[in-house]
C-alpha positions in Angstrom: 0.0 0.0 0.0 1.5 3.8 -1.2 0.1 5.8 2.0 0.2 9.8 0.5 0.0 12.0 3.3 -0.8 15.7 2.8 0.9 18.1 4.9 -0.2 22.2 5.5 2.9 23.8 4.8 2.0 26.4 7.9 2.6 23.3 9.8 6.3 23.5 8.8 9.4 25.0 9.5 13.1 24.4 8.5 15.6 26.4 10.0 19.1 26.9 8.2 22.1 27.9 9.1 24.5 28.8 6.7 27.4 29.0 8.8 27.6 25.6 9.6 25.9 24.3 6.7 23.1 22.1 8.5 19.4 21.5 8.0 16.7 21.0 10.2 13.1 20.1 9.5 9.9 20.2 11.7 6.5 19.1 11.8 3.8 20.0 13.7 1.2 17.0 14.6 -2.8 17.7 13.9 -4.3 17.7 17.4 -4.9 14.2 16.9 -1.7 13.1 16.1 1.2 12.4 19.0 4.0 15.0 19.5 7.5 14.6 18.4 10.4 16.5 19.9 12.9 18.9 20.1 16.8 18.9 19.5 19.4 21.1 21.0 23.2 19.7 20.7 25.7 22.6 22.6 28.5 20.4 21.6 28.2 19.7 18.0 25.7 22.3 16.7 26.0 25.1 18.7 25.5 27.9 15.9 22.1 26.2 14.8 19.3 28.5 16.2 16.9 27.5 18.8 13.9 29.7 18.5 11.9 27.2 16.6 8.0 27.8 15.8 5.6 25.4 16.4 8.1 22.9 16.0 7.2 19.3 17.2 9.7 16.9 15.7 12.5 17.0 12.9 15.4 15.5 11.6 18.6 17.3 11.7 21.3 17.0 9.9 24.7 18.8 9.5 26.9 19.7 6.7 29.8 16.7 7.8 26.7 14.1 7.7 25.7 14.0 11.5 22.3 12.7 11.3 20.4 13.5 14.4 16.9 12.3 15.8 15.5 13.2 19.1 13.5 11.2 21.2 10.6 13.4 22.1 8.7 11.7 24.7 9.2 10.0 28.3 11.7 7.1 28.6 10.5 4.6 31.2 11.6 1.3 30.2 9.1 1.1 27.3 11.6 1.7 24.4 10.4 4.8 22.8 13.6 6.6 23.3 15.0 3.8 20.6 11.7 3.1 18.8 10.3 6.5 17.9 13.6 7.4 16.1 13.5 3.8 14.2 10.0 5.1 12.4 11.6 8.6 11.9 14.5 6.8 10.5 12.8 4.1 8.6 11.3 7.3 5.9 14.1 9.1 6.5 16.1 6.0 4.4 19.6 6.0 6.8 21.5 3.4 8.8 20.2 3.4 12.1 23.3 2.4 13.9 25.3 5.4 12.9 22.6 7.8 13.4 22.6 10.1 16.9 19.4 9.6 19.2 18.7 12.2 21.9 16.2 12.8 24.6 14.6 16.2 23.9 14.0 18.5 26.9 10.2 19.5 27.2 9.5 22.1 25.3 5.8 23.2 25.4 5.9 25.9 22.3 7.0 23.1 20.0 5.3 20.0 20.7 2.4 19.0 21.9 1.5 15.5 24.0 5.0 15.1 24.6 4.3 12.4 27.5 4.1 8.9 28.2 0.8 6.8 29.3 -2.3 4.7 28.2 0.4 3.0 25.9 -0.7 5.8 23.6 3.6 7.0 22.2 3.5 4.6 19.2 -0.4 4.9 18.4 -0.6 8.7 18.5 2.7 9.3 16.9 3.2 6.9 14.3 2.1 8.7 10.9 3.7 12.1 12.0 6.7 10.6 12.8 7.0 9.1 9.5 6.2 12.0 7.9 8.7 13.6 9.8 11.2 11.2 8.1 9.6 11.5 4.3 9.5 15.1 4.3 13.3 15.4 5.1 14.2 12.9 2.7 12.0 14.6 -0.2 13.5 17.7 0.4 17.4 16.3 0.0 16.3 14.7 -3.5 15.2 17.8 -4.6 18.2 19.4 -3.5 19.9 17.3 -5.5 18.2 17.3 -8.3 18.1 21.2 -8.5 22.4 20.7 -7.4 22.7 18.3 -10.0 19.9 19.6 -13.2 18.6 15.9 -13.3 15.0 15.2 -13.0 13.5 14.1 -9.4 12.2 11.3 -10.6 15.2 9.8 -11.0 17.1 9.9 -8.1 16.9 7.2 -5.0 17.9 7.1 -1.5 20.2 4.1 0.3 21.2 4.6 4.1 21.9 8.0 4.1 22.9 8.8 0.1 21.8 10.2 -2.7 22.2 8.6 -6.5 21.1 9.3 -9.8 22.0 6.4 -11.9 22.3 7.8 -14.9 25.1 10.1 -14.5 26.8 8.1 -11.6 26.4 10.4 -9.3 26.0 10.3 -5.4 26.3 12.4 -2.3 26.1 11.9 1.3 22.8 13.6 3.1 24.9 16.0 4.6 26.7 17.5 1.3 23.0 18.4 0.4 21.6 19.9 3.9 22.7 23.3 3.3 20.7 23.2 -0.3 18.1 21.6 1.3 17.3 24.3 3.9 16.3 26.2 0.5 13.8 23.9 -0.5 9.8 24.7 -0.6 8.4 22.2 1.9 6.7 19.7 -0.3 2.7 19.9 -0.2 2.5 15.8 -0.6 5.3 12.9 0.2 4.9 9.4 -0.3 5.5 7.4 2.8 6.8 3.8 2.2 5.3 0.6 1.6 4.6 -1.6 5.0 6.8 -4.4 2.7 9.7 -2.0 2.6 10.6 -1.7 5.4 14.1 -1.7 6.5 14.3 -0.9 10.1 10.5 -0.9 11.4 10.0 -4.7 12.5 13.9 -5.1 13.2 15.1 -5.7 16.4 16.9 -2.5 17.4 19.3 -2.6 20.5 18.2 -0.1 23.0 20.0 2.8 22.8 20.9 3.4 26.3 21.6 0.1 27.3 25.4 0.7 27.8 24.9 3.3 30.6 21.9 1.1 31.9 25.0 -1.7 32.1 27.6 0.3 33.3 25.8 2.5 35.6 26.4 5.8 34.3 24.1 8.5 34.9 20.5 8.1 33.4 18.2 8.6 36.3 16.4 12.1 38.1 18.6 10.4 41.3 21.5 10.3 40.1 21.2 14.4 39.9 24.3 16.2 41.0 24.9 19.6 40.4 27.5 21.9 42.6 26.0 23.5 45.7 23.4 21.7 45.4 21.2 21.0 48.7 19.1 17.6 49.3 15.5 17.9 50.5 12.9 15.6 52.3 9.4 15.5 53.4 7.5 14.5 56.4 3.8 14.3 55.6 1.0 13.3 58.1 1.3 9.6 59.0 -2.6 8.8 58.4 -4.9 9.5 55.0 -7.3 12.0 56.7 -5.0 14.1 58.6 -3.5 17.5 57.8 -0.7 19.8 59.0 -1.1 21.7 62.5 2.4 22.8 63.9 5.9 21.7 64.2 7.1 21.6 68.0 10.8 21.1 67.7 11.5 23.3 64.6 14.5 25.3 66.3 16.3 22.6 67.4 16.7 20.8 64.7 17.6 23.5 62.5 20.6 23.3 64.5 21.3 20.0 64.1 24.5 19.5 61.6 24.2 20.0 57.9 20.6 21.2 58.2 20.0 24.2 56.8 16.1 25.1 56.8 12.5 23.5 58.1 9.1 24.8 57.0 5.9 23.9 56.1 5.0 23.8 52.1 1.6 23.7 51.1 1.6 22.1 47.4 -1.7 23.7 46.1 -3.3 27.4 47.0 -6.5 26.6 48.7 -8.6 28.5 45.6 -6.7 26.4 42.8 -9.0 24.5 40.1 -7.3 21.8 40.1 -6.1 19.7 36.3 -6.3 16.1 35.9 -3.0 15.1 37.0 -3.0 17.6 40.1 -3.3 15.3 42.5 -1.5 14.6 46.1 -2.6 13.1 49.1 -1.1 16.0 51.6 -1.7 19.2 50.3 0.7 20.7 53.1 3.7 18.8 54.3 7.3 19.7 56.4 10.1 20.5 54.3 13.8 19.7 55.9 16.8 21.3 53.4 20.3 20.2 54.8 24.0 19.0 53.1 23.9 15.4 52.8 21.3 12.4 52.4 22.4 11.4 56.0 22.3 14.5 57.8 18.7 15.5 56.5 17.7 12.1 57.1 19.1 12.5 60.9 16.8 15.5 61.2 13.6 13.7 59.6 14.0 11.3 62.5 14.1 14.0 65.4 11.5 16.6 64.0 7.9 16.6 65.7 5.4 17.7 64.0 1.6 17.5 65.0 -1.3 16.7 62.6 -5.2 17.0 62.9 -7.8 15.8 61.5 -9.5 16.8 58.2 -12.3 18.1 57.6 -14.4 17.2 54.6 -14.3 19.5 51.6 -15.6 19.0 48.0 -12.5 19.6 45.2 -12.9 21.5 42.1 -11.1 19.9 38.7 -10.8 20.9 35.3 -10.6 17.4 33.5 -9.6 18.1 30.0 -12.1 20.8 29.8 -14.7 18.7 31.8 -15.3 20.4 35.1 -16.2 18.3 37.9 -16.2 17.9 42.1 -14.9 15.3 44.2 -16.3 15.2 47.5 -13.3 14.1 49.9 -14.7 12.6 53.2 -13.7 13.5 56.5 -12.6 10.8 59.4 -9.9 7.7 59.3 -10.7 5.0 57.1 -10.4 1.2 57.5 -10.1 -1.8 55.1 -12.8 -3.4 56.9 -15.4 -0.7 56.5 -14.3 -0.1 52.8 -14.9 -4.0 52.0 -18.2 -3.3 53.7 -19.5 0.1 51.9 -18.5 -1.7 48.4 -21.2 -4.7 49.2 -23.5 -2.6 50.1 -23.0 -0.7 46.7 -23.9 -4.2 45.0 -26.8 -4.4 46.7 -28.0 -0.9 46.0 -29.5 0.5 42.4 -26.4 1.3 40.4 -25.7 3.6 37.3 -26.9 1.6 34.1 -24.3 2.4 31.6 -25.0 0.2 28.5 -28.3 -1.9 28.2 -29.0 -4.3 25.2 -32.5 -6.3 25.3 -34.4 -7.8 27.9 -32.2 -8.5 30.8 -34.9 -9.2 33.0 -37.0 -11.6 31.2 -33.7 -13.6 30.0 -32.3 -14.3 33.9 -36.4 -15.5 34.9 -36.2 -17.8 31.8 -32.7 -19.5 32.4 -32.2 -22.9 32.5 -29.0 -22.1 34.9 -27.9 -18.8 36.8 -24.2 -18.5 37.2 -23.6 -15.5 39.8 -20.3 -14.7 41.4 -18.3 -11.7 43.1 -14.8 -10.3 42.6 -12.7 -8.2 44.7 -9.0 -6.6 44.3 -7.8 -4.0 47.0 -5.8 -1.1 46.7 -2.3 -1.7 45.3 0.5 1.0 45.7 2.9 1.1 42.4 6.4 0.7 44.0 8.3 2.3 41.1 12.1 0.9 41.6 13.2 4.4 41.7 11.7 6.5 44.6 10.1 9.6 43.5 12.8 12.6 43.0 13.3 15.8 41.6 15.8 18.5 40.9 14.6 22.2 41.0 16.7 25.4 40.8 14.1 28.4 41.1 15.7 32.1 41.0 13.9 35.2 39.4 15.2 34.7 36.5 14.9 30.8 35.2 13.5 28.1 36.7 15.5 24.6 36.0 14.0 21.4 36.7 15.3 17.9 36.2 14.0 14.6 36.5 11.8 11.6 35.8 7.9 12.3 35.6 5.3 10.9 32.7 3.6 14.2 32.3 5.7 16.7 32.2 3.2 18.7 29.7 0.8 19.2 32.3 2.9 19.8 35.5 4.4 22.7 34.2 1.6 24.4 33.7 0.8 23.6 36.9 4.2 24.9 38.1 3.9 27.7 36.6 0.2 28.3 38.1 1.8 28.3 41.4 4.7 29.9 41.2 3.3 32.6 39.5 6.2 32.5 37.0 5.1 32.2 33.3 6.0 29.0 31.2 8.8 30.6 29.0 10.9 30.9 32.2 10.4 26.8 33.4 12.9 24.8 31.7 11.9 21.0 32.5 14.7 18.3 31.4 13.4 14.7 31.4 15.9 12.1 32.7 15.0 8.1 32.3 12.6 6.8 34.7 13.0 4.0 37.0 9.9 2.6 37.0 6.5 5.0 35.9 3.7 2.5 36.0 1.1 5.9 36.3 2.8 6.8 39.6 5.1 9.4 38.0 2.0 11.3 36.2 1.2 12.7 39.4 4.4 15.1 39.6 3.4 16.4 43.0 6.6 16.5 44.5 8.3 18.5 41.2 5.8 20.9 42.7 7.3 20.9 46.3 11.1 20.3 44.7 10.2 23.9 43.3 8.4 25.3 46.2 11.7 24.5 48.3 14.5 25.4 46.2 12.5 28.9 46.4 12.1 29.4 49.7 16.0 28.5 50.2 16.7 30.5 47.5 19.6 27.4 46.4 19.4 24.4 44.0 18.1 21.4 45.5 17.3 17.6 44.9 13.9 16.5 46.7 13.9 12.5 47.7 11.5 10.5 48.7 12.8 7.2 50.8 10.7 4.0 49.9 8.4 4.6 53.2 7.4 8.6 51.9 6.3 7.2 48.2 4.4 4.0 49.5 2.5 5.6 52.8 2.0 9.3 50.6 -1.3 8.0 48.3 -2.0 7.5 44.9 -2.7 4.1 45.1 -5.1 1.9 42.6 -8.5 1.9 43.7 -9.8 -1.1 45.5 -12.8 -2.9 43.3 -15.5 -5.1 43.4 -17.5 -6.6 41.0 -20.7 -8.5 40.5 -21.5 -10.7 37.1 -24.9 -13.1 36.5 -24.6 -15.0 33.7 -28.2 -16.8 32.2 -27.9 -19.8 30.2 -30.7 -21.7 28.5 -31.6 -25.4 27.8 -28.9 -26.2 25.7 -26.5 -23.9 27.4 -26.2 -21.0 25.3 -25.4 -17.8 27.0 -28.6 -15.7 26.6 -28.0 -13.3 29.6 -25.3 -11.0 30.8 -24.8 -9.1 33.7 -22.0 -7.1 35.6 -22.2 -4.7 38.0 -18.8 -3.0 39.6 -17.8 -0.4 41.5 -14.6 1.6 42.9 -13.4 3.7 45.8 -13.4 6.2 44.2 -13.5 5.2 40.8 -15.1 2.8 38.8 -13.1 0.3 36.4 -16.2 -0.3 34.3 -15.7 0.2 30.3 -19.4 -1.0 29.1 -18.9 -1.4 25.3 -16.1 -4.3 25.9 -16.2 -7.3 24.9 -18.7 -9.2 26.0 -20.6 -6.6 25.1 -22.2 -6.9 21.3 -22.1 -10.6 21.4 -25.2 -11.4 23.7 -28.4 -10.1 23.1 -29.6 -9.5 26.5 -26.4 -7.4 28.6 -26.5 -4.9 31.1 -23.7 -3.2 32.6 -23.8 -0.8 35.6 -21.4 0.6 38.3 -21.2 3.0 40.9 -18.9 4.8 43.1 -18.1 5.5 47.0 -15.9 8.5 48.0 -13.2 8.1 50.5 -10.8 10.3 51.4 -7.8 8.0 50.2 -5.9 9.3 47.2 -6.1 7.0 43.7 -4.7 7.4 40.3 -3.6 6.1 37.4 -1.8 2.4 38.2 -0.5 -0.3 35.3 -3.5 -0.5 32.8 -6.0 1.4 34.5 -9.0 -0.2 35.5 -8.6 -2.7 33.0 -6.1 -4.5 35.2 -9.0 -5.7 37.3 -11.9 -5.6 34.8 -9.6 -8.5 32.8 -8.7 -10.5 36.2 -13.2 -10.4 37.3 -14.4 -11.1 34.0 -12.2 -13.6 32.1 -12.4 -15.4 35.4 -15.9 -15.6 35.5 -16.1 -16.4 31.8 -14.5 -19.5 32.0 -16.5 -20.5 35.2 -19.7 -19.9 33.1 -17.9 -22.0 30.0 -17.2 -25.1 32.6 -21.1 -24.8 33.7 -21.9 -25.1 29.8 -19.7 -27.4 29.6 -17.6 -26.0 26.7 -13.8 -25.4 26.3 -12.8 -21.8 27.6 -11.3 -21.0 24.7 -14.1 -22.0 22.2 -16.6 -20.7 24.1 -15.3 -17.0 23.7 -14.7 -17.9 19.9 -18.1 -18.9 19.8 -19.1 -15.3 21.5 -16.6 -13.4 19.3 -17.8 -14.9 16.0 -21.6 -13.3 17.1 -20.1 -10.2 17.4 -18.3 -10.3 14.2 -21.2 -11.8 12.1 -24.1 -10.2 13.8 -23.1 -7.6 16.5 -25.3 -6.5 18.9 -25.5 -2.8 18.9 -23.0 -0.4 17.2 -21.0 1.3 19.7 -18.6 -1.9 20.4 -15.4 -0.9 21.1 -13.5 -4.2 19.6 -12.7 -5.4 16.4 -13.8 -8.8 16.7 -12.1 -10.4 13.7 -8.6 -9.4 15.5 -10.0 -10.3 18.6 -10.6 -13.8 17.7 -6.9 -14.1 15.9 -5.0 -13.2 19.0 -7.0 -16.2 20.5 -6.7 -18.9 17.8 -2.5 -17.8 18.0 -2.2 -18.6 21.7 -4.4 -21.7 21.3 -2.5 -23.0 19.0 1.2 -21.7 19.9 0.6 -23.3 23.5 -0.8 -26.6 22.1 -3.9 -26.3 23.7 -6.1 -28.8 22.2 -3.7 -31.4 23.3 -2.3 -30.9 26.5 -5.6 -29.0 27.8 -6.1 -32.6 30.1 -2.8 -33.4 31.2 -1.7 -29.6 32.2 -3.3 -27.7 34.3 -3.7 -24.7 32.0 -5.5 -21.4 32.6 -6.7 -19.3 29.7 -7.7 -16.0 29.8 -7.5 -12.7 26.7 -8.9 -9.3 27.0 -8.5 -6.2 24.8 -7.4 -2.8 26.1 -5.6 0.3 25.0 -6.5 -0.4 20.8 -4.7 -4.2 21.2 -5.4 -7.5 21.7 -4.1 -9.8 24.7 -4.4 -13.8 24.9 -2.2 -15.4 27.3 -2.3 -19.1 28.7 -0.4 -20.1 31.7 0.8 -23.4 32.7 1.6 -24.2 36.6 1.6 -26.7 39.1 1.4 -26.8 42.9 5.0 -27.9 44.6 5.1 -27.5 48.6 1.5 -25.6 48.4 3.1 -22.8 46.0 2.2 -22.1 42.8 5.3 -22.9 40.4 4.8 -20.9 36.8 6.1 -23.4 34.2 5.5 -21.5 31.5 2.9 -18.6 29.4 2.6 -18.3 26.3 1.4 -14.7 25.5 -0.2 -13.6 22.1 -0.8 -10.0 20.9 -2.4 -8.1 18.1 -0.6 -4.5 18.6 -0.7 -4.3 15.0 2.8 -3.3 13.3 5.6 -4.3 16.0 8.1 -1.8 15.3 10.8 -2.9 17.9 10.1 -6.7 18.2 12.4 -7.6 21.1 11.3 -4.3 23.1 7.8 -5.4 22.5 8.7 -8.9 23.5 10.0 -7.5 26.5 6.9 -5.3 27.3 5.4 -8.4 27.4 7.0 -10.1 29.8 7.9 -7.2 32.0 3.9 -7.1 32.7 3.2 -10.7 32.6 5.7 -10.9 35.6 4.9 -7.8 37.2 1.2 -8.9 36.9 1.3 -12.3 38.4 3.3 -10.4 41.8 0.3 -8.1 41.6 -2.3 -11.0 41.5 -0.7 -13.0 44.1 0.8 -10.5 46.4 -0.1 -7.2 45.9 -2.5 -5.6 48.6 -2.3 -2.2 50.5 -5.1 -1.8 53.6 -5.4 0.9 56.1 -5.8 1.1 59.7 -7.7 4.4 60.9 -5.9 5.9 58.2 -2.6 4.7 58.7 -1.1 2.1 55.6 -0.6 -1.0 57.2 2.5 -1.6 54.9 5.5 1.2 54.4 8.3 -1.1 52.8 9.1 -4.5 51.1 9.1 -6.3 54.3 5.8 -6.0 55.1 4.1 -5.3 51.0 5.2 -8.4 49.4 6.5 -8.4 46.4 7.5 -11.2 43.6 10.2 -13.3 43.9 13.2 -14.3 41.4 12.0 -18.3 41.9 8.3 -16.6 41.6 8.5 -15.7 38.3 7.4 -17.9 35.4 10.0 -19.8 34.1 9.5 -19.6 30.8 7.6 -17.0 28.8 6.7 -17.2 24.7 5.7 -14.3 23.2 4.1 -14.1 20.0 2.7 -11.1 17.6 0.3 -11.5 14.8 1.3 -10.5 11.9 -0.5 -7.4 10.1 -0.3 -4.3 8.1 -2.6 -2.6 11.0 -1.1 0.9 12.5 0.7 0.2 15.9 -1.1 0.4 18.9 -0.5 0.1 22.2 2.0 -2.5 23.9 3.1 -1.2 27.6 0.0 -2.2 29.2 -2.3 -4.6 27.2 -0.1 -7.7 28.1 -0.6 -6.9 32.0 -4.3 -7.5 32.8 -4.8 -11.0 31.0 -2.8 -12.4 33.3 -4.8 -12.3 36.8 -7.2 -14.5 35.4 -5.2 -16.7 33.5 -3.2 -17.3 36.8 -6.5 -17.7 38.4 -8.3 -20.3 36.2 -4.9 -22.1 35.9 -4.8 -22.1 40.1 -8.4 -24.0 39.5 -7.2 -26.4 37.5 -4.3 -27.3 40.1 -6.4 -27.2 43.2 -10.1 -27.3 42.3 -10.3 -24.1 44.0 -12.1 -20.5 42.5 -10.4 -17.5 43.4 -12.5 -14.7 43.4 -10.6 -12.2 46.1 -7.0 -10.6 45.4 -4.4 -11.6 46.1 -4.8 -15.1 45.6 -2.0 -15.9 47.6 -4.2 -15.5 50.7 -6.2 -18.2 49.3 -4.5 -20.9 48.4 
């Protein structure tokens, strides 16, 4: 297929400098299309000039052939820093190993979406980003065919050179970017053929694996700058308290190497809060001294005293969707949360989607299957604690470090500091671990706040105990389904009900919605004063684990394979869909399933493994995994999963590969382990030896992945592998014990 993509030449800019011969070229994304980046070299391109317009991404390129590419967005372990370049580079026609890949600073004028979440990076960015690479390669042919008097039509491109055949002659990009930069933008390029490609769907080494190796400097902590200060927080010790006083302040100010203690409060009372302004203390104790030891020293000695909240009702702009959350006064329990979420199932509940008669189809079942899930709050447990740089003066404001949405938090900054964006310079550094926890760039906010109340450059740090006991947690779930079957066992009635503290997980217009005639799906929400957000797959990470368990217990009653049965489901929907707001393709849907099935050998081993099976689609992909285990000593032992996924075109297979079985593992220590409860406010677990995490000889032995193969645009791949996997663990734990699961973690329950 020739894709032609028109381009509104107001949406360009090149930028030339003749001086040092180079050539740079920008394009500005549509507002539905991803952001690219920004490139600024000091050492190598110093003269090139840096007041770009509505720049978003580009490919620069000097006169002695240094081909640049930046990596626009967020690295946090998902590969874009090495596989946004590789589609930039794939219509750009060079050798990606010689080519130099850097991450861009955020820079607000010139791109737009320049973060990392809802496995979005690839999806959003993919067209523009080749675009990005066509464009600059049309505009050095023409160069040389204007350089050369030949036609355009008869010169090609090889890894980074120019030829017309006819006359013999050649030239490296970089002889032509000077006579480039004088080149119209073209109104139409031609972007290459899926079958052409050369680097797209070739395993690319990441590109900072040598410093990840050796240890060299990558991450917001390894920050050091000279005269620098380090800075911690104390915040209340419950979820319903709030700052009162500090009783000891002046003597530990003269403890040694401390240099300041103060209260900060994060967010001005009147503030209309964004989506991603969120925190769980508004006001917390600041303690500025020398060293990591010494401020640590003082942490331990400071007394501060906390009251209780009262309730107040929040104001947020979401995305241009005003709203209120109503945060509750008092200190919360586990017990009574467990309790307010079955009395929500027993109550009327929001009816979001409803297809037939729901009611008529459950009193004529031959067989009712009814069940209950439940999955409590997790905390995200990034491997790198949450940190941040800031160095506020009049004039600049320099901030360093990892966060996922640095977009949107410095437009909060700048809210309230008062300072206006052109003077906030934030530089992204690699993230150790982002999960959704980093998208909530709180303490940025309070890293800033400090550095301008001691007027010095400082490096906030949270220790493990500050990040897991401060909020943001996923919400804790439950969820209702009724499934009605008739004589012959055909699934005639569907019903799920869920709710959330504070959230609900519900997406209606999955599957299996469209596939059963009679559905109904409703959910509600209870307010708590506990602080939630974004966590690995959001929502869907427990919408997959309730529902693809309860599936295959409704297949068993039927007495049909799992596997089958959902083919059987997805071929309704494909031939004769109910309703027409479904949000799956169910053609894919059903490919990712015959792939696993067969990869894993299912028909014949089905009997004498005990195999679990479970697939769910999220974030535009498609998800089938089956896990194989057995039970040695009364633990589960992981033999092997094989995973299959429909993400359309894989453009960095072993990244993708290892996506995969980053969340596979990371999802089966969620399922078994994972579980954060509160006593009167107070998180019953502050560090690993009381929040249990998964094991080396936890892990599954052996994991498989496999991609179907299309010509589909990417979608997403950091989170659709994860939530599949709670309930293929589960219905594989039946198999080996006889035992349902319906409560996480399961490891209480076996």
């Amino acid at each position: 297929m020739q894709n032609t993509k028109n381009i509104n030449r107001r949406s360009f800019l090149k930028v030339s400098t003749l001086s040092g011969g180079g050539f740079m070229l920008g394009i500005s994304f549509l507002s539905s299309i991803n952001s690219l980046s920004k490139s600024v070299d000091n050492s190598q391109l110093a003269n090139l000039p840096l007041d770009f317009n509505e720049l978003n991404g580009f490919v620069k390129i000097t006169a002695d052939n240094i081909i640049k590419i930046m990596a626009p967005n967020p690295e946090g372990g998902q590969g874009v820093k090495t596989s946004m370049p590789m589609i930039v580079a794939e219509e750009l026609d060079v050798d990606f190993s010689k080519i130099i890949i850097e991450q861009a600073d955020l820079d607000t004028k010139h791109f737009t979406r320049q973060f990392i979440g809802g496995s979005q990076a690839i999806h959003q960015g993919w067209k523009a980003l080749r675009t990005a690479g066509a464009t600059a390669r049309q505009m050095l042919i023409e160069a040389a065919a204007k350089t050369w008097n030949v036609p355009v039509e008869e010169i090609i491109t090889n890894l980074g050179v120019i030829y017309h055949k006819n006359s013999g002659k050649f030239a490296k990009y970089g002889e032509m970017a000077t006579a480039a930069a004088q080149i119209s933008v073209p109104k139409e390029v031609k972007l290459k053929n899926v079958k052409d490609f050369k680097i797209i769907g070739k395993s690319q080494r990441n590109v900072d694996l040598e410093k990840i190796v050796s240890g060299k400097p990558l991450f917001g902590i390894d920050t050091k700058v000279d005269g620098m200060l380090i800075a911690m927080i104390i915040h209340p010790p419950a979820m319903g308290l709030t700052f009162k006083s500090i009783q000891n302040e002046a003597i530990v100010k003269k403890m040694k190497g401390i240099k300041d203690v103060f209260p900060i409060k994060i967010f001005n009372n009147d503030y209309e809060k964004t989506f991603f302004d969120t925190t769980q203390f508004n006001e917390v104790v600041a303690i500025v001294g020398n060293s990591t030891w010494e401020v640590m020293q003082a942490k331990k000695a400071l007394k501060v005293s906390w009251e209780e909240q009262a309730a107040f009702t929040q104001k947020r702009n979401m995305m241009g969707r005003k709203t209120e959350e109503k945060i509750p006064a008092g200190l919360e329990n586990s017990t009574n949360h467990a309790a307010k979420l079955a009395e929500g199932l027993a109550k009327p509940a929001n009816v979001r989607r409803k297809d037939g008669d729901i009611e008529n189809a459950f009193k004529n079942a031959a067989k009712v299957v009814e069940r209950t899930y439940n999955a409590p709050f997790l905390a995200h447990n990034c491997m790198e604690p949450m940190n941040f740089f800031a160095h506020v003066t009049e004039e600049k404001v320099l901030l360093s470090g990892p966060l996922q949405k640095p977009e949107f938090t410095e437009q909060t900054l700048s809210a309230r500091l008062g300072i206006p964006l052109e003077k906030i310079d934030i530089k992204m550094t690699r993230l150790g671990g982002g999960f959704g926890r980093r998208s909530y760039a709180h303490w940025l906010v309070e890293a800033a706040l400090i550095s301008q109340k001691v007027k010095a450059p400082i490096k906030l740090i949270y220790t493990r105990e500050d990040d897991m006991t401060a909020g943001i947690y996923r919400p804790t779930y439950t969820a209702k389904y009724r499934a009605a079957l008739d004589a012959d066992n055909n699934l005639i009635g569907f019903h799920v009900k869920v709710g959330g503290m504070p959230q609900s997980p519900l997406a209606a217009n999955r599957f299996p919605a469209g596939a059963i005639d009679n559905y109904l799906a409703e959910d509600f929400t209870i307010d708590t004063n506990i602080t939630v957000g974004s966590y690995r797959a959001p929502h869907s990470n427990f919408m997959a684990a309730a529902e693809q368990s309860f599936l295959d217990e409704v297949a068993e009653v039927a007495g049909k394979d799992p596997i089958a049965f959902r083919i059987g489901l997805l071929n309704r929907a494909k031939d004769n869909p109910v309703g027409k707001n479904n949000d799956y393709d169910a053609s894919r849907f059903i490919k990712v399933l015959e792939l696993v099935r067969e990869k894993s050998n299912w028909e014949a081993t089905k009997t004498s493994k005990k195999l679990g099976f479970s697939a769910y689609f999220c974030h535009d992909s498609y998800a089938a995994h089956v896990l194989d285990l057995e039970m040695k000593e009364g633990a589960p032992q992981i033999n092997k999963v094989w995973c299959a996924i429909d993400c359309g075109i894989v453009v960095n297979p072993d990244a993708a590969k290892n996506m995969a079985e980053g969340g596979i593992v990371d999802a089966v220590g969620a399922a078994m382990y994972g579980k954060m409860t509160f006593t009167k406010g107070v998180p019953d677990a502050n560090n690993f030896h009381n929040y249990r995490m998964i094991r080396h000889n936890e892990a599954p032995k052996v994991i498989e992945v496999f991609f179907v193969e299309n010509t589909e645009d990417p979608t997403g791949m950091g989170e659709p592998a994860y939530p599949p996997v709670h309930a293929a663990l589960a219905n594989a734990l039946y198999k080996a014990t006889g035992k349902r699961l319906y409560n996480q973690p399961f490891g209480e329950s076996i």
